[in-house]
C-alpha positions in Angstrom: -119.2 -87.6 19.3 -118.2 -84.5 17.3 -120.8 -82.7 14.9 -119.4 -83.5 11.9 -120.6 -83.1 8.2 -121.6 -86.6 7.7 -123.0 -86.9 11.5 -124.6 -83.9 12.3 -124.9 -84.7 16.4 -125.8 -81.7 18.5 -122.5 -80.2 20.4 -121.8 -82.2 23.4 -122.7 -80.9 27.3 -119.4 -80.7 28.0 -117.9 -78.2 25.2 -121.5 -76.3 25.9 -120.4 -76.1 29.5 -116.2 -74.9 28.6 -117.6 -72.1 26.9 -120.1 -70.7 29.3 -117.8 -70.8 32.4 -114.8 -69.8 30.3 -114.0 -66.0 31.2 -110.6 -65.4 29.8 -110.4 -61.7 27.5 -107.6 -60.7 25.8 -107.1 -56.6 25.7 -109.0 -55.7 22.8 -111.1 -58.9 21.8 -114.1 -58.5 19.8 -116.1 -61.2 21.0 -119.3 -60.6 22.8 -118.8 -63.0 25.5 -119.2 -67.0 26.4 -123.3 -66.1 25.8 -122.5 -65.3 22.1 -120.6 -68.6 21.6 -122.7 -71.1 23.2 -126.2 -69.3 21.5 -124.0 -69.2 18.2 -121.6 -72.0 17.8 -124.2 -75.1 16.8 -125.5 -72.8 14.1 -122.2 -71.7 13.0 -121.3 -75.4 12.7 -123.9 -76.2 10.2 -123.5 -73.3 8.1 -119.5 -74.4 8.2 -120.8 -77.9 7.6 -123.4 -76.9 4.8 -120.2 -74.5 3.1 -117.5 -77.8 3.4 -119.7 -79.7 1.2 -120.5 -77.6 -1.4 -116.8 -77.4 -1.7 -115.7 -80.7 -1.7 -118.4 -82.4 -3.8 -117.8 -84.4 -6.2 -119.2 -81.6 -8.9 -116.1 -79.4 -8.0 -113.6 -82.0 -9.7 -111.2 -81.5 -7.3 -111.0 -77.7 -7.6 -107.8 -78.4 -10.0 -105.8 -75.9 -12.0 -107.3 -75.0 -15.1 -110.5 -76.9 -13.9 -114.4 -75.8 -14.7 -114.8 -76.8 -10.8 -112.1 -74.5 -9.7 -113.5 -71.7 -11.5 -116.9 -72.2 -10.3 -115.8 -72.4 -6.6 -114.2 -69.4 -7.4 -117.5 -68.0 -8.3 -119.0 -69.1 -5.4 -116.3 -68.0 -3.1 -117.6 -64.6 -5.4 -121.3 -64.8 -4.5 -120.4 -65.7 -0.8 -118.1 -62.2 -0.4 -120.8 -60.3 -1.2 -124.1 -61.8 0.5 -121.9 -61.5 3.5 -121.4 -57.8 2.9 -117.8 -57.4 2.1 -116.8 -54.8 -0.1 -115.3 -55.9 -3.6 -111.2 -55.7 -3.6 -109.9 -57.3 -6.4 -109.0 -56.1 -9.8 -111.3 -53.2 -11.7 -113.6 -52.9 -8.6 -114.6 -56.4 -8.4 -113.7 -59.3 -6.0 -111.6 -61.6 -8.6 -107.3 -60.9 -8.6 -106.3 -62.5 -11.6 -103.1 -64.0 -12.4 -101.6 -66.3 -14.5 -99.5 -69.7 -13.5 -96.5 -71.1 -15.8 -97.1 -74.6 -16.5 -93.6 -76.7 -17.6 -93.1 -77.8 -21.0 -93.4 -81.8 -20.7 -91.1 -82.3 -23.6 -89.1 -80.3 -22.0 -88.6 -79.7 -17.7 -86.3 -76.2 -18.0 -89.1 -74.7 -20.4 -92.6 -72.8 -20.0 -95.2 -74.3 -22.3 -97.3 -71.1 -21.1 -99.6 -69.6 -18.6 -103.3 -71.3 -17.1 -105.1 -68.5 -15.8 -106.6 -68.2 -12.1 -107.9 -66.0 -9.6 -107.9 -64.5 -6.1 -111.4 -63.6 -4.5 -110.9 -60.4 -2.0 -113.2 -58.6 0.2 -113.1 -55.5 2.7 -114.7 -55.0 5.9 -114.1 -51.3 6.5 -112.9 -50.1 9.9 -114.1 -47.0 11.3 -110.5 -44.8 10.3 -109.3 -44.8 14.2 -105.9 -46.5 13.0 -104.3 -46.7 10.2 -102.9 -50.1 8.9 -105.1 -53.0 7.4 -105.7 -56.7 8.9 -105.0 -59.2 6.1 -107.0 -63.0 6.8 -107.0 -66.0 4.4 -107.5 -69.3 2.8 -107.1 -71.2 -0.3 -109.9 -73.0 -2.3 -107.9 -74.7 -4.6 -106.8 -78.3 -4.3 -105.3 -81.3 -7.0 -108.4 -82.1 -9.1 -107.9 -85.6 -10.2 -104.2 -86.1 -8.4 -101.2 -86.5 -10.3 -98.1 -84.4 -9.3 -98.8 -83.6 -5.4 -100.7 -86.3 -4.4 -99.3 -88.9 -2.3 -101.5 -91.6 -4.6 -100.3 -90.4 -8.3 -101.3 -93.2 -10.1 -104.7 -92.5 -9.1 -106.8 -90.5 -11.2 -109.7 -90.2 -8.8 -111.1 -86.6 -7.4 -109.1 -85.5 -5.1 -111.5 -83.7 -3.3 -109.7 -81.5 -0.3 -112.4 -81.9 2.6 -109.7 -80.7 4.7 -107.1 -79.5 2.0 -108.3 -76.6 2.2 -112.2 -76.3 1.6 -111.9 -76.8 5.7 -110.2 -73.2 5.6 -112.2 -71.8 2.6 -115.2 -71.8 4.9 -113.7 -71.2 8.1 -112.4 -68.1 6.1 -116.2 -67.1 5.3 -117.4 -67.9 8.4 -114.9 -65.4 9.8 -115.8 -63.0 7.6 -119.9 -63.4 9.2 -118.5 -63.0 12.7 -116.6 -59.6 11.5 -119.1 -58.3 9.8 -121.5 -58.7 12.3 -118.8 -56.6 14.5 -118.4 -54.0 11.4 -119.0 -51.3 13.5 -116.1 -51.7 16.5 -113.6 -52.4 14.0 -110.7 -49.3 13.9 -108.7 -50.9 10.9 -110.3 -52.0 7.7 -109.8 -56.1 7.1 -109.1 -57.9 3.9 -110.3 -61.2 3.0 -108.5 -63.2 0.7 -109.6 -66.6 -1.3 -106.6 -68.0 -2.3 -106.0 -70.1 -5.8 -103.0 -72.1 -7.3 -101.6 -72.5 -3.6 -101.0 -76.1 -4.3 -99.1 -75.3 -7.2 -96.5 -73.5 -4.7 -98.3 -70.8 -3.0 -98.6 -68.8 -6.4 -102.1 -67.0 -6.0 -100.6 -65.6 -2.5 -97.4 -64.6 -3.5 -99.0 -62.6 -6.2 -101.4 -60.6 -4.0 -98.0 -59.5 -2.5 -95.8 -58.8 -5.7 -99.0 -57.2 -7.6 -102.0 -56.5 -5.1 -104.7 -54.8 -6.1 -104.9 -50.9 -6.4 -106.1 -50.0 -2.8 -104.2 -52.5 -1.0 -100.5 -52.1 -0.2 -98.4 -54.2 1.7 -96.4 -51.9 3.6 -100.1 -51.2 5.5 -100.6 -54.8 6.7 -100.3 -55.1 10.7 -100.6 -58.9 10.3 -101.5 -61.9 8.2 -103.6 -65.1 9.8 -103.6 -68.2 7.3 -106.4 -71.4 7.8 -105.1 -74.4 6.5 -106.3 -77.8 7.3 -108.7 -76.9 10.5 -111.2 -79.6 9.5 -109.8 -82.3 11.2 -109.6 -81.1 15.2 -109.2 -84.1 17.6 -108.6 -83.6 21.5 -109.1 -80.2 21.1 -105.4 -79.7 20.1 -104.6 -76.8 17.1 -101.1 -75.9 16.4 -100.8 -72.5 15.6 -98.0 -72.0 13.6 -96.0 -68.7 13.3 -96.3 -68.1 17.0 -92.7 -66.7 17.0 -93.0 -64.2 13.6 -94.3 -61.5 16.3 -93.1 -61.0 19.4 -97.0 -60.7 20.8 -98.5 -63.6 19.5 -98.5 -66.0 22.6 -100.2 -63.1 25.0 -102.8 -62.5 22.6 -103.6 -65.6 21.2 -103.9 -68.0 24.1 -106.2 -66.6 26.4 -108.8 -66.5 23.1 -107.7 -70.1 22.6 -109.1 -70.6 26.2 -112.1 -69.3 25.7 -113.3 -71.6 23.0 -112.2 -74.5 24.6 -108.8 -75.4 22.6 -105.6 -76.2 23.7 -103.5 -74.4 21.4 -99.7 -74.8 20.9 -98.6 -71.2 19.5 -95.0 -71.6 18.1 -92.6 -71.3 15.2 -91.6 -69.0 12.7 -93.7 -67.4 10.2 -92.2 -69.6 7.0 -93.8 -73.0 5.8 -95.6 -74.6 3.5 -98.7 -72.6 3.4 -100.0 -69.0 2.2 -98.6 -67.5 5.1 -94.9 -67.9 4.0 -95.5 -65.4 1.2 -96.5 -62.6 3.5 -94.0 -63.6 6.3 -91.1 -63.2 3.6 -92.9 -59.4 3.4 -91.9 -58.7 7.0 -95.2 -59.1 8.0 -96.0 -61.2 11.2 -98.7 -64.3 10.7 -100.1 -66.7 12.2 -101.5 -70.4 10.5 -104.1 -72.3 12.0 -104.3 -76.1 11.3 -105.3 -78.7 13.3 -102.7 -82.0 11.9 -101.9 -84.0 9.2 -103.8 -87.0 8.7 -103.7 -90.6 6.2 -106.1 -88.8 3.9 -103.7 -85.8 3.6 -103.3 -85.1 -0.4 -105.7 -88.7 -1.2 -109.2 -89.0 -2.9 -110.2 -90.2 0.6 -109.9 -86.6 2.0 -113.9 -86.6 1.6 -116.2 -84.4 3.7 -117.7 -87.0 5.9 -114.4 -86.9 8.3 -114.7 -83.3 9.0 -114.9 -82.0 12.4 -117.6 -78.8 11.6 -117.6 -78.1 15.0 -114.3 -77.7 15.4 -114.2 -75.7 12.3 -116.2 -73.8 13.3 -114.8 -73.1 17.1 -111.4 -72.3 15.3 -113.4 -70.0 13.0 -114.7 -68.3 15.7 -111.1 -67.6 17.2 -109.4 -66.6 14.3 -112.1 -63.9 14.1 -111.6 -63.1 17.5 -107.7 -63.1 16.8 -108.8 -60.2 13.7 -110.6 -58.4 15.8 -107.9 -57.6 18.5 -105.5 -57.0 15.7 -107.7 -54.7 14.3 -108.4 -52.6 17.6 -104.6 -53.0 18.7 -103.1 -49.7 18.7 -99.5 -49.8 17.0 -98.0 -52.5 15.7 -96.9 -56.4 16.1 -93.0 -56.9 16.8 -91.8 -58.7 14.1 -88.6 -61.5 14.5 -87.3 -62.7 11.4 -85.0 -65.8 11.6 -82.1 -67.2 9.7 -84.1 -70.6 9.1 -86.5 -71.4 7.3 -89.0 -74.2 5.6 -86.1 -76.1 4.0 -85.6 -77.9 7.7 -88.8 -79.7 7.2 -88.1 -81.3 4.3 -86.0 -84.4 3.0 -82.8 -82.4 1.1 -79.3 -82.8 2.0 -78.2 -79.5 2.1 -79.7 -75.7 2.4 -78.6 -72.2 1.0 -81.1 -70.4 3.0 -83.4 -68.7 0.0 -87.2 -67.8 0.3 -88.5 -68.7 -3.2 -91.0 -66.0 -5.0 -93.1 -69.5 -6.3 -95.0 -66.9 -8.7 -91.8 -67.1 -10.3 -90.4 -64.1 -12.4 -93.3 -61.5 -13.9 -92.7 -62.1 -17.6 -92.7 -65.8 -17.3 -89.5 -66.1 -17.6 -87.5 -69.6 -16.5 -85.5 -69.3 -13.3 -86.0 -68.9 -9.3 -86.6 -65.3 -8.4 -85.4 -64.8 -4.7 -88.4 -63.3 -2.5 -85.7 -62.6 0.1 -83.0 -64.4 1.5 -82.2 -65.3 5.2 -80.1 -63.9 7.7 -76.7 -65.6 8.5 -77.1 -68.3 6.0 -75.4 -69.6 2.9 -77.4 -67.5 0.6 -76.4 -64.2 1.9 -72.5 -64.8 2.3 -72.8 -65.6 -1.1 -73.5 -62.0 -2.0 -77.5 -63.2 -3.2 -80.8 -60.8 -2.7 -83.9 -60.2 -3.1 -85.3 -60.1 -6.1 -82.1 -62.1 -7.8 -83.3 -65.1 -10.5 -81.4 -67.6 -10.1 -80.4 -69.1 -13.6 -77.9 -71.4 -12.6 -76.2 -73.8 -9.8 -72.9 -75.7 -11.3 -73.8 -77.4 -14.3 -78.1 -77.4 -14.0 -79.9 -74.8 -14.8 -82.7 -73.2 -12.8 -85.9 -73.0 -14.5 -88.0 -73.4 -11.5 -88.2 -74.1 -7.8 -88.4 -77.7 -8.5 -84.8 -77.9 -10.4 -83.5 -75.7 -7.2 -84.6 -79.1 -5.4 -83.0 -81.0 -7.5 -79.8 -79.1 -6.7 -80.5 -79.1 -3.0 -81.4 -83.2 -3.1 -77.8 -83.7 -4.6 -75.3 -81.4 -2.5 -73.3 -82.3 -0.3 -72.6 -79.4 3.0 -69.6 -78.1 2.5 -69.7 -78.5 -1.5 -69.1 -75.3 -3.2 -70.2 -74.5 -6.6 -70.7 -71.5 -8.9 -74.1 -69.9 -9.1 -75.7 -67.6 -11.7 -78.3 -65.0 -11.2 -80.1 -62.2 -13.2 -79.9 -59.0 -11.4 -81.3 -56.0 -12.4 -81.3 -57.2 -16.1 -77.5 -58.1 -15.8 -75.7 -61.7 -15.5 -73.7 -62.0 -12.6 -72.0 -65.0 -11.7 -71.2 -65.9 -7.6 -70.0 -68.5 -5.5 -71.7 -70.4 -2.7 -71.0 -72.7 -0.5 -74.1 -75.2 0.5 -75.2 -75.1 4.2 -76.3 -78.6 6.4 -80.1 -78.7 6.8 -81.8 -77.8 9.5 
């Protein structure tokens, strides 16, 4: 069936035969043609294969917080940047961004114990200076280690070793970065490549790129962000692309270069969610995530290597480099549409305010939910809350972190109204809101 990492089959006729005969183009698109993919693709598949399973082994332990496994995929994520050719973008002229996590007090839920330490890997492609603006494209590497809080078997204590979650991303993301490399030269805007960390501790090594990036790279520059997320596991050729509706332009560009590689992508929704891509989103900065589905093995030891699709990977590689590459030769810049909801719809709480948590949380480590923005038309903001507010208190809990916020939101009732405290700008100042039904 599919070349996969545990059954390394050649890629079938039929694909072979999609991809010759396909001729769709979108304005722009830096792909060399239907002879490039179906010469290319079967290679590409086993490097994507061969990157997968470094990843997930069982050496990495996981990739956990704090974890020797983590650190040395970091490392490799490292050594991979540069025998690619991407220029180092990090911290001090090197490819690590370093930041540190709180971790809770377990004697104690509303207090930090302290900080574990972790690190972004970023790399540059260059563009040749004919526009301004830079193309941002990532992945995280980072996964549960041996399970506990965020995995759906907690009283496990096996690897949890994140075939799909996300070491399917972490080398689409490299093999991305070959395909644009290769193409260095037709780029007109320089692209960044970012290895996330800590995203499974609430999107923390993302959200710190954006609070904090690295000298020489500033978010007000960023034409777009695309995110890769789960693309390991693509069955009948169906890959949702989420954050279709953060730019007005998305669904022209994108599906015609979902055509060419065979995929029949849905290209919808707004640019909030669960992933990386929220954190830039919440910049006013239109993205897009790529994942192909949840599955029984999501957030289990049983996410293993052996069910990945490394074709498929590597197809939806292969797009999203495409994808950079017309974003990078664009001229001007993406439409962005902001809306009033948000990721609190898709999960089980009984009532919304309509607030973007910063999940890096406030810069000295301070307890409390600092506000990344807040939506339009919602709870939050007839309220009188902004950006950059911490949040310190909802009736009688106090805030010390996103997860007491969802504590608050699991209890209300829409229509309950209840005083709210929040630092701004150093000062105390005391509100009152009145909770919003989910959406």
């Amino acid at each position: 069936m599919s070349f996969s990492v545990g059954n390394r089959t050649s890629i079938r006729t039929a694909l072979l035969t999609v991809l010759v005969m396909s001729t769709a183009s979108a304005a722009g698109a830096q792909t060399d043609g239907s002879e490039r993919i179906s010469s290319g693709i079967e290679a590409a598949a086993e490097r994507y294969a061969a990157d997968v399973n470094w990843l997930a082994d069982d050496a990495r332990q996981g990739r956990g917080l704090g974890s020797e496994g983590l650190a040395k995929a970091g490392l490799w994520m490292e050594q991979q940047f540069e025998s690619i050719g991407l220029e180092p973008a990090g911290d001090d002229g090197g490819y690590r961004h370093v930041f540190g996590v709180p971790i809770a007090d377990p004697s104690n839920p509303h207090a930090q114990k302290g900080f574990v330490y972790a690190f972004n890997v970023i790399g540059r492609i260059p563009g040749n200076g004919e526009l301004d603006g830079v193309m941002l494209i990532g992945a995280h590497y980072d996964h549960l280690g041996f399970g506990g809080e965020g995995s759906l078997e907690p009283d496990s204590r096996a690897i949890h070793n994140g075939a799909d979650d996300n070491a399917s991303g972490s080398a689409a993301l490299l093999e991305v970065a070959r395909q644009m490399y290769e193409r260095r030269g037709q780029l007109k805007r320089d692209v960044v490549f970012m290895a996330f960390s800590a995203e499974e501790r609430g999107l923390v090594g993302a959200s710190n790129i954006v609070r904090q990036p690295p000298e020489g790279l500033d978010m007000e520059d960023a034409v777009a962000m695309l995110n890769m997320d789960m693309v390991g596991r693509l069955r009948d050729e169906k890959l949702s692309v989420l954050g279709g509706d953060s730019a007005e332009e998305w669904d022209d560009l994108v599906a015609p270069l979902c055509e060419r590689y065979g995929l029949e992508c849905s290209v919808g929704g707004d640019g909030f969610g669960s992933s990386d891509q929220a954190a830039f989103f919440a910049a006013d900065i239109p993205v897009l995530h790529f994942f192909t589905g949840t599955h029984a093995e999501y957030h289990k030891p049983s996410d293993d290597a052996d069910l990945i699709n490394a074709e498929g990977g590597a197809r939806i590689a292969w797009l999203v480099s495409d994808v950079g590459g017309t974003i990078a030769n664009r001229e001007g810049v993406l439409t962005l549409v902001k809306t009033s909801d948000g990721p609190q719809r898709r999960m089980a709480l009984k009532a919304r305010l309509g607030t973007i948590p910063d999940y890096a949380g406030p810069s000295d480590g301070s307890p409390g939910l600092l506000l990344s923005d807040v939506r339009p038309d919602s709870p939050a903001e007839a309220a009188g809350l902004q950006r950059g507010d911490i949040v310190v208190q909802i009736g009688e809990m106090e805030i010390a972190s996103v997860q007491d916020y969802m504590v608050v939101l699991s209890e209300a009732n829409p229509g309950d109204t209840a005083p709210i405290v929040v630092i701004r700008e150093g000062e105390r100042v005391e509100l009152e809101v009145t909770f919003g039904a989910p959406r």
